[in-house]
Backbone as ProteinMPNN parsed JSONL, in Angstrom:
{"seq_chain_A": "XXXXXXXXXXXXXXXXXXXXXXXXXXXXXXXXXXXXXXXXXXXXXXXXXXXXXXXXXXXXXXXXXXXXXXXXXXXXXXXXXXXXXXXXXXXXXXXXXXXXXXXXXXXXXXXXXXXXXXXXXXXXXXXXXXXXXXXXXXXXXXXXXXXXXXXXXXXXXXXXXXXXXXXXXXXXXXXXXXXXXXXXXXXXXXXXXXXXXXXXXXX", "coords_chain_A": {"N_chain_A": [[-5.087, -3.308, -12.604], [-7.235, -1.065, -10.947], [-9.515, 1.282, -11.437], [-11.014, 3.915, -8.855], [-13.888, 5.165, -6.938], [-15.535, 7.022, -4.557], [-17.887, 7.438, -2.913], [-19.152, 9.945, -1.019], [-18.098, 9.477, 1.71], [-17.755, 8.662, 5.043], [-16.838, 7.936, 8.358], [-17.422, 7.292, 11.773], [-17.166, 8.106, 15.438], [-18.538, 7.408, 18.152], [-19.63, 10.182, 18.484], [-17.876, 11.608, 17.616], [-16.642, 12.623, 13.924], [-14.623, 11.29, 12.13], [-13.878, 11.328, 9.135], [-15.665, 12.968, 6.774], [-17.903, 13.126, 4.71], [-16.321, 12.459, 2.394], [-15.677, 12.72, -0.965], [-14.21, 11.104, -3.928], [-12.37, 10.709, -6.986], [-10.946, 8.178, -8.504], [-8.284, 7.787, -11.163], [-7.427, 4.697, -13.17], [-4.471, 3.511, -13.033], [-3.309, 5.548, -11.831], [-0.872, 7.985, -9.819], [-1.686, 9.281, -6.64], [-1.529, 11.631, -3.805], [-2.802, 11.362, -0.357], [-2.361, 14.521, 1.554], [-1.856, 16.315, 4.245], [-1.711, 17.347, 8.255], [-1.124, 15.005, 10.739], [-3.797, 13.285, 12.024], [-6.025, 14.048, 10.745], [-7.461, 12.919, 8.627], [-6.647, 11.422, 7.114], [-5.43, 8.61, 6.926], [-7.483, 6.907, 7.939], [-9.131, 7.177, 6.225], [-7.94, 5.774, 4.068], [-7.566, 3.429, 5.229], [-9.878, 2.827, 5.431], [-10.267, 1.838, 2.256], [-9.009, 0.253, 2.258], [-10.592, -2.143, 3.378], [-9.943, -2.404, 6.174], [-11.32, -0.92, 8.117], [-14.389, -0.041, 9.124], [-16.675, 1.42, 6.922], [-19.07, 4.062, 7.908], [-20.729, 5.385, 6.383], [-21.406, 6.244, 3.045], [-19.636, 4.742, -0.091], [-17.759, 2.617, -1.735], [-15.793, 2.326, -4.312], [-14.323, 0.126, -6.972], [-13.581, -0.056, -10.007], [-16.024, 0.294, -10.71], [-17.193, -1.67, -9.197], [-18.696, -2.46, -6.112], [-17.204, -2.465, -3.555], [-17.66, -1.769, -0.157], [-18.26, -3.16, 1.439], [-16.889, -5.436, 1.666], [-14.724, -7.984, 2.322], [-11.017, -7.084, 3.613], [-9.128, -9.166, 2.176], [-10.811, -9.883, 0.046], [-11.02, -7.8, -1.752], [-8.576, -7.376, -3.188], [-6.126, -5.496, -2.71], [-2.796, -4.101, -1.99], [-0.997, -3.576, 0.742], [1.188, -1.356, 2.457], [2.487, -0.736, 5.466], [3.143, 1.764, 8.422], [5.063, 0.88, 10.22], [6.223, -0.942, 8.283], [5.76, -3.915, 9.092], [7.23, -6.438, 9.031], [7.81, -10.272, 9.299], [9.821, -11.211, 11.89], [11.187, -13.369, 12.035], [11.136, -14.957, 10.19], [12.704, -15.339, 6.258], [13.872, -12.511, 3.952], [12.868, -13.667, 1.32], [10.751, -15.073, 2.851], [9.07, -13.831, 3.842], [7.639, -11.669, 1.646], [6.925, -14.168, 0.32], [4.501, -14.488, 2.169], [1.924, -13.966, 1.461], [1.171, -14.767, -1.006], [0.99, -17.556, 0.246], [-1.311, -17.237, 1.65], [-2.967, -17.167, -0.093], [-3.141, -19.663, -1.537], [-1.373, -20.444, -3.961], [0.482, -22.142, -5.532], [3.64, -24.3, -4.992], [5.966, -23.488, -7.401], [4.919, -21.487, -8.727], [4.685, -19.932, -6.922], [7.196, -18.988, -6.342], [8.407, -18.565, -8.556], [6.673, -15.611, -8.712], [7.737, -14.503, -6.44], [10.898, -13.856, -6.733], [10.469, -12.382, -9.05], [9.504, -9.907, -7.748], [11.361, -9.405, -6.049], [13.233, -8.756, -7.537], [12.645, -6.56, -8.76], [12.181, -4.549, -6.607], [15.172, -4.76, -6.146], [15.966, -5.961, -4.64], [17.282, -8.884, -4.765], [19.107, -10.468, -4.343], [19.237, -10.336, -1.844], [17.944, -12.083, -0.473], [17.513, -14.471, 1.314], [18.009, -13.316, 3.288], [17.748, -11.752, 7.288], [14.886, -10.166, 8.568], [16.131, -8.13, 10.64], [18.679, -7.86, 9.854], [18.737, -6.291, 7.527], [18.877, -3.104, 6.551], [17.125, 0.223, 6.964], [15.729, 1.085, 4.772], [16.067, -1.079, 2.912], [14.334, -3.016, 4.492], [12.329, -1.028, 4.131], [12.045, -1.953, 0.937], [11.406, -4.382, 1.339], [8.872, -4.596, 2.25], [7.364, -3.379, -0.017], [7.6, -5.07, -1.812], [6.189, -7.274, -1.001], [3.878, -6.388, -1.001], [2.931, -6.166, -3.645], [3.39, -8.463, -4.606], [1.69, -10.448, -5.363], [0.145, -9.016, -7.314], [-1.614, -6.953, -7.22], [-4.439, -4.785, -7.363], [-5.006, -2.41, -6.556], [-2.533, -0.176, -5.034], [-1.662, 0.778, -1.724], [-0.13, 2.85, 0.316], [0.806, 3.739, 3.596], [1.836, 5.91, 5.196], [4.896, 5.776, 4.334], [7.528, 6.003, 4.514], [8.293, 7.44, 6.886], [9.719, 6.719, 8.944], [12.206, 6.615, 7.868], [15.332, 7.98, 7.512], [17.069, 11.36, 5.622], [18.51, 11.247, 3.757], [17.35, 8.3, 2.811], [14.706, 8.586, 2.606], [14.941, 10.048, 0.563], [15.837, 8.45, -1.832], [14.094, 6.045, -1.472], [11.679, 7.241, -1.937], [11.9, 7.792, -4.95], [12.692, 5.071, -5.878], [9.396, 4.251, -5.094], [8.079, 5.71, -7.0], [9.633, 4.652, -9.368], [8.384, 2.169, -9.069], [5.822, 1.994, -9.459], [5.341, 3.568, -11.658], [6.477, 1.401, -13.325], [5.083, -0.432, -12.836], [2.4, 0.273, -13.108], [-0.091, 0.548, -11.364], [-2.543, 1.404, -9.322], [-2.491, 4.207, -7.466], [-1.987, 5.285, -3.487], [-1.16, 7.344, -1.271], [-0.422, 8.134, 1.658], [0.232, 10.584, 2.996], [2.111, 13.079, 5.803], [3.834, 15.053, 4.627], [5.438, 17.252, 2.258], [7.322, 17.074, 0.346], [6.215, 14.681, -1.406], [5.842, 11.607, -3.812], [3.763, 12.019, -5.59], [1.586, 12.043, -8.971], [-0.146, 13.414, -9.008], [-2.562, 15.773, -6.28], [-4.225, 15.838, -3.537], [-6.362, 16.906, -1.539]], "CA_chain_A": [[-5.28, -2.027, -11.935], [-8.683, -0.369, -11.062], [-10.252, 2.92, -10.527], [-11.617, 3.826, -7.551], [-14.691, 5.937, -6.691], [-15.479, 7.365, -3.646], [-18.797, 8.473, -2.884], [-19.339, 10.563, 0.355], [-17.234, 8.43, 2.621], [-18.057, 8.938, 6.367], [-16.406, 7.385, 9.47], [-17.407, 8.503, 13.072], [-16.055, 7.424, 16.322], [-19.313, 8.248, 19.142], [-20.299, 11.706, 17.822], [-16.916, 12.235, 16.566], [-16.792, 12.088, 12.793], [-12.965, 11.698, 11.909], [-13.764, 11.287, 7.908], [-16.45, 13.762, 6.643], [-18.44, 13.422, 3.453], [-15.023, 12.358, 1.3], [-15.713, 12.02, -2.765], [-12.99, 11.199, -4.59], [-12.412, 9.592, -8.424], [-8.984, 8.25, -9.102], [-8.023, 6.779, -12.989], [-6.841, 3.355, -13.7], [-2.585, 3.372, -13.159], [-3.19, 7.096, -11.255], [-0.815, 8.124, -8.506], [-2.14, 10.426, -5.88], [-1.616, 11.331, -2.147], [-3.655, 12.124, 0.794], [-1.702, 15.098, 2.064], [-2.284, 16.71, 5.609], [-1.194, 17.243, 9.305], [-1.718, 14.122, 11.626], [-5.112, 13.38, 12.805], [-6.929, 14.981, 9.747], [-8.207, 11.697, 8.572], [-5.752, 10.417, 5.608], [-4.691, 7.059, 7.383], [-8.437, 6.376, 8.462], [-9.635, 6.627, 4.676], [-6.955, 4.495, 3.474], [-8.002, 1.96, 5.887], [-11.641, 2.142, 4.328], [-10.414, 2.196, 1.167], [-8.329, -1.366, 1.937], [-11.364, -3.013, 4.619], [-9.329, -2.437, 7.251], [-11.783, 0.188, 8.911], [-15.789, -0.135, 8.38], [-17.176, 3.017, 6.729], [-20.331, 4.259, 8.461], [-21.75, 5.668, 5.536], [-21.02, 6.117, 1.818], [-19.37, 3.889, -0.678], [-16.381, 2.79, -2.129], [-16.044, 1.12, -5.728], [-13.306, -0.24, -7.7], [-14.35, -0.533, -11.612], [-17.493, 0.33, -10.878], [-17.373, -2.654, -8.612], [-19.207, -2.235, -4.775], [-16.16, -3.281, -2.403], [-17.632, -1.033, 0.687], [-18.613, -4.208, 2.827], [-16.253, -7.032, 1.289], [-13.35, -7.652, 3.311], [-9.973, -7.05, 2.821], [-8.838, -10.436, 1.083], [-11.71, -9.489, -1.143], [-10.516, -6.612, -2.414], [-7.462, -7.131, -3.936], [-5.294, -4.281, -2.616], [-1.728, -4.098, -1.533], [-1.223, -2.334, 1.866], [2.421, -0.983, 2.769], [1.418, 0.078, 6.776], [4.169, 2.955, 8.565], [6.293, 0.312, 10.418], [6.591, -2.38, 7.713], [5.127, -5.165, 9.429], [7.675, -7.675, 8.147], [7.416, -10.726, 10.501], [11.225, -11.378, 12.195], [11.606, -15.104, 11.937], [11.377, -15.12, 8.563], [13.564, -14.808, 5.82], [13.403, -12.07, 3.075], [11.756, -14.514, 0.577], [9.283, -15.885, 3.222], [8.084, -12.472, 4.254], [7.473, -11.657, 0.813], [5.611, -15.15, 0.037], [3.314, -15.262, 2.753], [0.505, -13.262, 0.962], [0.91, -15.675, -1.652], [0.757, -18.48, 0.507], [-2.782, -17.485, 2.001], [-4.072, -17.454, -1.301], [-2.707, -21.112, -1.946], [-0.555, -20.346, -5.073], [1.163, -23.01, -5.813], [4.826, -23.629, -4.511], [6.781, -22.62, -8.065], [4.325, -20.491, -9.054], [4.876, -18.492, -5.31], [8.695, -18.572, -5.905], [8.812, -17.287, -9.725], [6.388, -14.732, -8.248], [8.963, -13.733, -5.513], [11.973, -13.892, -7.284], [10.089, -11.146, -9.645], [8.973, -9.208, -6.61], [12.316, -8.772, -5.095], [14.31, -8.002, -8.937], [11.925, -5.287, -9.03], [12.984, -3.721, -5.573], [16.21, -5.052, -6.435], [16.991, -7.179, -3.418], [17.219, -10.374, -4.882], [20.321, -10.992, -3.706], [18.887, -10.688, 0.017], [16.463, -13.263, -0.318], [17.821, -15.351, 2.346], [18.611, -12.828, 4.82], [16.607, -12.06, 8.089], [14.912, -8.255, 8.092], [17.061, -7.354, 11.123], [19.927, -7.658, 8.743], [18.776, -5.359, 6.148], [18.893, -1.472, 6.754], [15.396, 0.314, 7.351], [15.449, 1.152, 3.312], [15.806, -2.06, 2.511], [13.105, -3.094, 4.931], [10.447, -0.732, 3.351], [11.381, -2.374, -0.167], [11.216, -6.227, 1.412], [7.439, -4.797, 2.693], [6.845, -3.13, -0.919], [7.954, -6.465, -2.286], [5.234, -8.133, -0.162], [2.442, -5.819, -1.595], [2.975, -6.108, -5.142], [3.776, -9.946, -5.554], [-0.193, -11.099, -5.547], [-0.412, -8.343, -8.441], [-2.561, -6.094, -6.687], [-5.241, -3.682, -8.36], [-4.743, -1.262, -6.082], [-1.766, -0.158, -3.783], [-2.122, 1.465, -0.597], [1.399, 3.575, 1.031], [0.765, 4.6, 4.541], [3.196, 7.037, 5.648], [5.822, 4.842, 3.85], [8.596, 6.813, 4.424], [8.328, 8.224, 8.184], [10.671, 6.046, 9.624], [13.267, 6.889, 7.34], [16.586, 9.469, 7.068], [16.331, 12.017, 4.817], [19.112, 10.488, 2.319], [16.613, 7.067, 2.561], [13.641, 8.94, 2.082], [14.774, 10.554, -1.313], [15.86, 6.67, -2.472], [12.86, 5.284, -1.231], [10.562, 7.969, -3.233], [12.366, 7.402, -6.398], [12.176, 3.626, -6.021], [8.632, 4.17, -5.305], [8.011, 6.412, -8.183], [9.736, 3.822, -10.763], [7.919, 0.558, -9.362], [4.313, 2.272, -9.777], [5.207, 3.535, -13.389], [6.505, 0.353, -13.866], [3.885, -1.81, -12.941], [1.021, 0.974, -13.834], [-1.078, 0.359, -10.241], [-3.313, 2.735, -8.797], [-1.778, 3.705, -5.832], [-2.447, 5.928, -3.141], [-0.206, 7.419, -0.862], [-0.322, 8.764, 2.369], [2.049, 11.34, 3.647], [1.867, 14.211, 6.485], [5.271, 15.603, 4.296], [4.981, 18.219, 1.093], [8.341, 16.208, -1.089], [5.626, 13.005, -1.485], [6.117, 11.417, -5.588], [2.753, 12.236, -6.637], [1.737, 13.079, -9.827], [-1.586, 14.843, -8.32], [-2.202, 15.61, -4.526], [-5.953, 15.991, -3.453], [-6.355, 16.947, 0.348]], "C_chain_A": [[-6.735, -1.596, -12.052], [-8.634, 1.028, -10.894], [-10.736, 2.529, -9.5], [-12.406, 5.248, -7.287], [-15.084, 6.081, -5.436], [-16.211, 8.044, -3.232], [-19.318, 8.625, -1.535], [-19.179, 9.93, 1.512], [-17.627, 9.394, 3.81], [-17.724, 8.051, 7.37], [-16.782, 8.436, 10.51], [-17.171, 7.304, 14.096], [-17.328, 7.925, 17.229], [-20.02, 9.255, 17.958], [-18.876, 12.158, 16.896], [-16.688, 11.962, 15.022], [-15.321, 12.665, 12.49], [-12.917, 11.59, 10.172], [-15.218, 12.163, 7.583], [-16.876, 13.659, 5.531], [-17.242, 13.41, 2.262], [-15.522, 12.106, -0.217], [-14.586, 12.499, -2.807], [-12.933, 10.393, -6.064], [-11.213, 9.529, -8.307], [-8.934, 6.956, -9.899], [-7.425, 5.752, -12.326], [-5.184, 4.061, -13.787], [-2.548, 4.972, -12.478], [-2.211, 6.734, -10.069], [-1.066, 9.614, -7.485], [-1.328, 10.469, -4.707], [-2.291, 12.618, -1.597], [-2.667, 13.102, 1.316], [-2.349, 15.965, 3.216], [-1.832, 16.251, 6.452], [-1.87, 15.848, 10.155], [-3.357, 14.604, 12.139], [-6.398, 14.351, 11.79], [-8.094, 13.799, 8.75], [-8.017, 10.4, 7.459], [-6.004, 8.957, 5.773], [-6.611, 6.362, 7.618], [-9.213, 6.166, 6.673], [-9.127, 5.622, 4.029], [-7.262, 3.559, 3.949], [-9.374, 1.381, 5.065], [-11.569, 1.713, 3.011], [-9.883, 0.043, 1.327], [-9.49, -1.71, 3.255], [-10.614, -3.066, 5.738], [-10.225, -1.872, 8.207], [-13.318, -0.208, 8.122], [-16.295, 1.572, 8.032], [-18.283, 3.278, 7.833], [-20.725, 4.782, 7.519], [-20.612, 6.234, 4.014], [-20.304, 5.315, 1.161], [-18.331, 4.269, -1.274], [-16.344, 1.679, -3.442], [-14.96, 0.97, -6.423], [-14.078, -0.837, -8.766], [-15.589, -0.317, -11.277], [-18.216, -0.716, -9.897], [-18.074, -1.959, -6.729], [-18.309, -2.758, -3.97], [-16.738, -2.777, -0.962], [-17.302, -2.155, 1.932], [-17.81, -5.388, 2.546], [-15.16, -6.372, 2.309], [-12.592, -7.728, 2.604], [-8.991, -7.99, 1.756], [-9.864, -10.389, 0.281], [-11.38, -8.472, -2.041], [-9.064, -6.445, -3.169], [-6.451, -6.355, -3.862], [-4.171, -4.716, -1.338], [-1.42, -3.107, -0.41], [0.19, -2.228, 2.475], [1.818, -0.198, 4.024], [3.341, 0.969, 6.88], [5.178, 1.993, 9.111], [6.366, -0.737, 9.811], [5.917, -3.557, 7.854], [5.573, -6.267, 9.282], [7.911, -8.575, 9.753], [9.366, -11.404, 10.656], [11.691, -12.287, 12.495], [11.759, -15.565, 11.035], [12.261, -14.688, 7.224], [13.025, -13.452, 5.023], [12.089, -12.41, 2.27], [10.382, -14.977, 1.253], [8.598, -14.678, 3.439], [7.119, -11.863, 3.079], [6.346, -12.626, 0.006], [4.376, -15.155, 1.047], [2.057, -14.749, 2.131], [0.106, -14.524, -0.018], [0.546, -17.271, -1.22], [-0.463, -18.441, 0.966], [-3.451, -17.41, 1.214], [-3.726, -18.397, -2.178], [-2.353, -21.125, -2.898], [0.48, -21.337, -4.727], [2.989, -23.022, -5.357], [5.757, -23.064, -5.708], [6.231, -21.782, -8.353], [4.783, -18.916, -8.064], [6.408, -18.229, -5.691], [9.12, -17.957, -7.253], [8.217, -15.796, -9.541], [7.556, -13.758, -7.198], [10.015, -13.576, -5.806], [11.581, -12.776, -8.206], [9.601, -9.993, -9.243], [9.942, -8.12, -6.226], [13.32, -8.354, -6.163], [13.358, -6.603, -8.932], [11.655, -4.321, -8.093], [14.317, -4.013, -5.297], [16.788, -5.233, -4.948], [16.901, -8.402, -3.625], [18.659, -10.972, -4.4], [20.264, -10.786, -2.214], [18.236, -11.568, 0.48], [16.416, -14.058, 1.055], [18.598, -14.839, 4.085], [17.031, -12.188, 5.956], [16.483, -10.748, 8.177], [15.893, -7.685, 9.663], [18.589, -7.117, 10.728], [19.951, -6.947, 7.743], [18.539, -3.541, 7.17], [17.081, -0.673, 6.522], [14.928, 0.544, 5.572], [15.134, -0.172, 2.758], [14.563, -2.905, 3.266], [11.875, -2.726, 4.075], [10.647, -1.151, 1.672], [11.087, -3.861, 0.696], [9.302, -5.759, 1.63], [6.69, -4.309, 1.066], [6.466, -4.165, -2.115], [6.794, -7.409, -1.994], [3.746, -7.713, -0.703], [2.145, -6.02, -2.897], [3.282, -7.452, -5.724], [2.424, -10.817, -6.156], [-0.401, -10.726, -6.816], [-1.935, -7.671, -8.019], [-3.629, -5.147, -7.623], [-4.932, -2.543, -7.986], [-3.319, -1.085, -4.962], [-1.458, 0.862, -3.037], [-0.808, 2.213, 0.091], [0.944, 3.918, 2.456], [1.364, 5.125, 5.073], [4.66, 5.84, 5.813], [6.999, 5.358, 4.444], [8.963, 7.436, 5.792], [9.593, 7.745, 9.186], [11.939, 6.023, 9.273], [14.304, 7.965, 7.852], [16.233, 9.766, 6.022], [16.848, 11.508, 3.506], [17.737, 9.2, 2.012], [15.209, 7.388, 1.982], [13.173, 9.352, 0.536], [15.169, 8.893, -2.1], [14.898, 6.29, -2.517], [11.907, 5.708, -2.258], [11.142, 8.083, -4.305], [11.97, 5.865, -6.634], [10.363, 3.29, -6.395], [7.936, 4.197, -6.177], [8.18, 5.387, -9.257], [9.014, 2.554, -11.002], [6.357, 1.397, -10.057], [4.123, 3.145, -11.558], [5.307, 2.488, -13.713], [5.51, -0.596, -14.097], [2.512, -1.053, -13.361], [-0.22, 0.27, -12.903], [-1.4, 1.727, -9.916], [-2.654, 2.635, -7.587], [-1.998, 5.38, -4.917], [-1.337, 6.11, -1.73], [-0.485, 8.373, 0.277], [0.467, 9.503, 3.502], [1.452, 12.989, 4.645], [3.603, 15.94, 5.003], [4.59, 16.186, 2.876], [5.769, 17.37, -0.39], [7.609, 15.137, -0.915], [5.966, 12.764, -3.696], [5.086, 11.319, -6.077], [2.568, 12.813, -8.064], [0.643, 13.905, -9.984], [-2.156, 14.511, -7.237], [-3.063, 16.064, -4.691], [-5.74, 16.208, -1.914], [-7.591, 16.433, 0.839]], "O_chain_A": [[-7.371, -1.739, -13.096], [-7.813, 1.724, -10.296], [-10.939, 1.382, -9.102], [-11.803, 6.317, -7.373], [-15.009, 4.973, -4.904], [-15.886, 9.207, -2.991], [-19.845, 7.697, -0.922], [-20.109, 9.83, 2.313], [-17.796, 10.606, 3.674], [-18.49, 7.089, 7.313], [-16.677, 9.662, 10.483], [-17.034, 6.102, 13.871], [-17.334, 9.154, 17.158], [-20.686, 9.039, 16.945], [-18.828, 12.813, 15.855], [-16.504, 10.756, 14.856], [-14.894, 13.819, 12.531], [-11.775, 11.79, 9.758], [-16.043, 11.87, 8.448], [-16.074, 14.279, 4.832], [-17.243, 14.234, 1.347], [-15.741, 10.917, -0.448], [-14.003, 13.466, -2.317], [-13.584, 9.349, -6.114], [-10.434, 10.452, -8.071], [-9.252, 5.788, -9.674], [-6.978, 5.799, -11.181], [-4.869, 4.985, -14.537], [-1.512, 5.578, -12.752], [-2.347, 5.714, -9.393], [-0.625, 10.741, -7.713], [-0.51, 9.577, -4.478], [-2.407, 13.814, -1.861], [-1.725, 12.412, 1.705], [-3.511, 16.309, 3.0], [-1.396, 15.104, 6.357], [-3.094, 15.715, 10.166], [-3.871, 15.676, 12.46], [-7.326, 15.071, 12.157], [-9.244, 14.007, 8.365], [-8.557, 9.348, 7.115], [-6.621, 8.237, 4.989], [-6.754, 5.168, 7.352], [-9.679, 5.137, 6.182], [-9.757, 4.711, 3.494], [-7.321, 2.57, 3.218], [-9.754, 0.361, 4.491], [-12.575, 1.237, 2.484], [-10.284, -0.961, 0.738], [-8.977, -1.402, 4.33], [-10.777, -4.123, 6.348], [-10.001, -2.296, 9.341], [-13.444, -0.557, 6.948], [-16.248, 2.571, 8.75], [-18.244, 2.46, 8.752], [-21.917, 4.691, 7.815], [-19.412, 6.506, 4.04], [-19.953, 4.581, 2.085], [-17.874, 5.396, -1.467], [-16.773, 0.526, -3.471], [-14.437, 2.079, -6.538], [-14.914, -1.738, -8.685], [-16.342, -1.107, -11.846], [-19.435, -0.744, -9.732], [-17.672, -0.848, -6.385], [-18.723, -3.833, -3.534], [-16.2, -3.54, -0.159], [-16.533, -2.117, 2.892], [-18.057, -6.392, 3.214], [-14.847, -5.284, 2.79], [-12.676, -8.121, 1.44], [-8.319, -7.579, 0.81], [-9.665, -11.288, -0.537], [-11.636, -8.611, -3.237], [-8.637, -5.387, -3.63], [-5.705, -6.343, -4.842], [-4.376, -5.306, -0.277], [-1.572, -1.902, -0.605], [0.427, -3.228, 3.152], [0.97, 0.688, 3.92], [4.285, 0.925, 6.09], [6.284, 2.115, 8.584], [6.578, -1.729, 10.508], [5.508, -4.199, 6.886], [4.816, -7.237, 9.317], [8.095, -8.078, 10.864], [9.993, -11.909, 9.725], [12.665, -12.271, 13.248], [12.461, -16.562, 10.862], [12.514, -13.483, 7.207], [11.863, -13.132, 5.274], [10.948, -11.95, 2.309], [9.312, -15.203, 0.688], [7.404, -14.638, 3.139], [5.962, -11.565, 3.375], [5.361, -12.269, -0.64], [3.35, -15.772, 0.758], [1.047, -15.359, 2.48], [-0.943, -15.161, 0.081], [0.004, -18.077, -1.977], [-1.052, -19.516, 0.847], [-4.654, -17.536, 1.441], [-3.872, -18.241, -3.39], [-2.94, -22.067, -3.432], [1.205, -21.283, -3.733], [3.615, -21.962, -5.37], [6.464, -22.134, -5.321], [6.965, -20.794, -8.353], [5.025, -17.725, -8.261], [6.856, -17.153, -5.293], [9.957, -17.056, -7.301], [8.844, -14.831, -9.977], [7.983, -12.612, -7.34], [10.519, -12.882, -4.923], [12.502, -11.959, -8.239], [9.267, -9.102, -10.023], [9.843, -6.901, -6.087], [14.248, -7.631, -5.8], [13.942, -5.568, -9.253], [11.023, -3.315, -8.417], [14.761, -3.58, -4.233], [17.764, -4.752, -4.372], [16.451, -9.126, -2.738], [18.873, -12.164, -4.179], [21.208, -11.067, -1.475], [17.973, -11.818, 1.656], [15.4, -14.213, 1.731], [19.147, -15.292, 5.09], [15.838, -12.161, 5.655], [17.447, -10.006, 7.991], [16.347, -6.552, 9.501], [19.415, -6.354, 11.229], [20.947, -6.84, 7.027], [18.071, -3.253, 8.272], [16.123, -1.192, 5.949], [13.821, 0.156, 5.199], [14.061, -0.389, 2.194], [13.796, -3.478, 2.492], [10.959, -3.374, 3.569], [9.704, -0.847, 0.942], [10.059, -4.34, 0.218], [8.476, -6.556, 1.185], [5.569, -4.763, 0.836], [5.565, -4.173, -2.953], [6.516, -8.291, -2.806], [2.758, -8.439, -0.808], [0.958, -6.036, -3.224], [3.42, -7.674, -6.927], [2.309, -11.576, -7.118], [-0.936, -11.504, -7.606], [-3.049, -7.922, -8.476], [-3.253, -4.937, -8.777], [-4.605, -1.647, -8.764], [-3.176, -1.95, -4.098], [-0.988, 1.873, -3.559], [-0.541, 1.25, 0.81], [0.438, 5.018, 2.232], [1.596, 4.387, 6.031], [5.202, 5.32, 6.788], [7.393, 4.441, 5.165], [10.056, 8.002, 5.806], [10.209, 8.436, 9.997], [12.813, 5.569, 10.01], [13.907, 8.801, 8.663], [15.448, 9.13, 5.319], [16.192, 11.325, 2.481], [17.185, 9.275, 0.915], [14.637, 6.712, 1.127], [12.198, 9.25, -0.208], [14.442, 8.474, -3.0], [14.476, 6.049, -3.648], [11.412, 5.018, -3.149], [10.497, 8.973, -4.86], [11.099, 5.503, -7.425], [9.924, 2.587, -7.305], [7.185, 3.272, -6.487], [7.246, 5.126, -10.014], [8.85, 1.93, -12.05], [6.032, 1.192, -11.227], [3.149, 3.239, -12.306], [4.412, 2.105, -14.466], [5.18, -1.285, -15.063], [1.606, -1.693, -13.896], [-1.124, -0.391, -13.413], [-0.815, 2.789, -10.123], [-2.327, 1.677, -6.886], [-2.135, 6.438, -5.532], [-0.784, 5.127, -1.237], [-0.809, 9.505, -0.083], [1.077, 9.121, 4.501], [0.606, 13.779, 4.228], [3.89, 17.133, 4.902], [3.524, 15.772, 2.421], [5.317, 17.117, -1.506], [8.185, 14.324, -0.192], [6.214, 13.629, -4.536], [5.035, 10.595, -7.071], [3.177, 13.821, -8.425], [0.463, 14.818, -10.79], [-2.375, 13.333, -6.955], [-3.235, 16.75, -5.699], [-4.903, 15.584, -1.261], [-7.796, 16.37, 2.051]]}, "name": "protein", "num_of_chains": 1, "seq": "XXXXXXXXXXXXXXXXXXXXXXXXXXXXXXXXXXXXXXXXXXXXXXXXXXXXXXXXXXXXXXXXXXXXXXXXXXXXXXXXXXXXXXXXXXXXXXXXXXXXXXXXXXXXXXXXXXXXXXXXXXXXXXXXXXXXXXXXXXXXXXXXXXXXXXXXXXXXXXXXXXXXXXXXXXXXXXXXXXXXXXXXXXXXXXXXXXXXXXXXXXX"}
């Protein structure tokens, strides 16, 4: 797990500047979330924060480390996007390994990894099923499953939960809640909604 520093982050679009002069510090095993109405600029930081998005100005550091300009397979961070992303040809287990497979981990190595992935969103007994067979809960653990098997430093939520019912939503944010004590990742969470499982909310 890292910290992450955050000094005067700036994205602009033309003239439009959709991220504004952002500092932020957040501890080693912290969980936060970006909270605010669509279009305020949560989802666009989060992107900078995982290389998804190029800053235009200020910096972004993990440990003290300079990530601003590395790309995202440089950076080490686990990214849960709003619709899942899980790919629908694949089983459970493969959806789950492929992270591990682009960073050429070995084949038992990848499968004691995934087998400890999916006990710890407790679908191991789905392993072999295809995600239009699992229920949208079980979906967003097979994609949480997918973020956290590498052993991430950091992990990223983007409006995890939007796609949910409201029963799935309170499951989901408990689940969430127990993996990120459990595993003690920095994690960062972005939610338009007020019930998010932070344990300190920064706007």
């Amino acid at each position: 797990m890292s910290s992450i520093l955050i000094k005067d982050l700036v994205k602009r679009h033309g003239a439009q500047v959709t991220v504004d002069h952002v500092s932020l510090e957040i501890g080693q095993g912290e969980f936060i979330a970006f909270l605010g109405p669509s279009g305020c600029g949560k989802t666009t930081t989060l992107r900078m924060i995982a290389g998804l998005t190029e800053a235009s100005a200020g910096s972004i550091h993990f440990d003290g480390r300079d990530v601003t300009r590395l790309p995202p397979y440089l950076r080490n961070v686990g990214l849960v996007f709003q619709g899942y992303a899980l790919f629908p040809h694949m089983s459970v287990a493969e959806n789950v390994a492929f992270g591990l497979q682009m960073r050429n981990v070995g084949r038992e190595e990848a499968r004691r990894r995934v087998d400890e992935a999916l006990s710890l969103v407790k679908l191991a007994h789905l392993a072999g099923r295809l995600p239009k067979e699992l229920s949208g809960g079980q979906q967003q653990r097979v994609a949480l499953a997918r973020a956290i098997v590498y052993k991430p430093e950091v992990l990223l939520l983007d409006e995890p939960l939007s796609a949910l019912d409201a029963k799935l939503r309170t499951e989901v944010r408990t689940e969430l809640r127990r993996l990120q004590s459990a595993l003690g990742l920095t994690t960062i969470f972005v939610t338009h909604a007020s019930s998010s499982p932070m344990t300190r909310t920064r706007r």
